[in-house]
C-alpha positions in Angstrom: -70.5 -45.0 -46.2 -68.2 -46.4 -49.0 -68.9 -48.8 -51.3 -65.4 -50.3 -50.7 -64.4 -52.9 -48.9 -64.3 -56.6 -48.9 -68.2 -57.3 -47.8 -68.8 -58.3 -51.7 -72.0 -56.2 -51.5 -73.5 -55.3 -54.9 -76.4 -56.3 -56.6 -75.6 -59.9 -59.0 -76.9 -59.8 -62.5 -77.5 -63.6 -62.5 -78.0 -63.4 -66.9 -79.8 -66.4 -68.6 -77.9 -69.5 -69.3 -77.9 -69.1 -73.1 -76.0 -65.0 -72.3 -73.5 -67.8 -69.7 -72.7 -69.7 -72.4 -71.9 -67.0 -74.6 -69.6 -65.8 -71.6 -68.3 -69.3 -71.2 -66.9 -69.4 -75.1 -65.6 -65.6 -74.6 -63.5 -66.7 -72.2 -62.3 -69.7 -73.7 -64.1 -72.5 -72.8 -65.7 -75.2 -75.1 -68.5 -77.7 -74.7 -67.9 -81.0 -74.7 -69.5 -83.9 -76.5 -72.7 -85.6 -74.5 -72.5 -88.3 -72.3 -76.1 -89.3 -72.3 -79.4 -88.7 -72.4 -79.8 -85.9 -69.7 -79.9 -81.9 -70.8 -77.2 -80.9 -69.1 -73.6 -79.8 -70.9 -70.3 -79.9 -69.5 -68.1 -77.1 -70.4 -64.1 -76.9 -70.2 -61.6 -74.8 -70.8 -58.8 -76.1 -72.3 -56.0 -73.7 -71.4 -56.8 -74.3 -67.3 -58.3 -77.8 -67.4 -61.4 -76.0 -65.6 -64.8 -77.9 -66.1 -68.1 -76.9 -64.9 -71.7 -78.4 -65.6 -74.5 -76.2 -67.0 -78.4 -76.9 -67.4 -79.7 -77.1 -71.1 -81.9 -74.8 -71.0 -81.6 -71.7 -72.8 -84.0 -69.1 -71.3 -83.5 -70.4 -67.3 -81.8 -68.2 -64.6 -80.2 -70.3 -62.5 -80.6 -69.3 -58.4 -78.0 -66.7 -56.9 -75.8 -69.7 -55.2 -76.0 -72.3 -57.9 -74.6 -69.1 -60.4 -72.0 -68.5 -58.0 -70.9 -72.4 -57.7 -70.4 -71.9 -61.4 -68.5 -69.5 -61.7 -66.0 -70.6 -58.5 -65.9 -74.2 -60.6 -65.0 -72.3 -63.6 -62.2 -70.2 -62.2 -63.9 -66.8 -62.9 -64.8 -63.4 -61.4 -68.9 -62.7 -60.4 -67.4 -59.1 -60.9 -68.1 -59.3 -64.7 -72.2 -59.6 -63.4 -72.2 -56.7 -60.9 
């Protein structure tokens, strides 16, 4: 059997949200100032527009789906975590 192929098969390394973060600014985006008391950050980037919403703590994994939400809101490929 191949590995090709659409199916999207592959093992997704879901990293730690302080390692997504450090993605995040690598690939341009910038956290923006709070807006209230909660521990959640939203990040943008500036050069698409593209914001996404990320949990404020450092060590946490987020589940399979909600890492995957992330990256579709912030425009970028789960290929960089396979």
């Amino acid at each position: 059997m191949s590995s090709e192929g659409g199916d999207g098969l592959g093992q997704l390394r879901v990293p730690t949200l302080r390692e997504f973060r450090k993605y995040l600014k690598q690939h341009g985006f910038v956290r923006l100032p709070k807006r209230g008391k909660g521990d959640h950050e939203v990040w943008q980037n500036p050069d698409t527009g593209k914001q996404l919403t990320v949990d404020g703590l450092n060590s946490k994994r987020p589940g399979v789906g909600l890492f995957k939400a992330m990256l579709r809101q912030a425009g970028l490929d789960e290929e960089d975590f396979r």
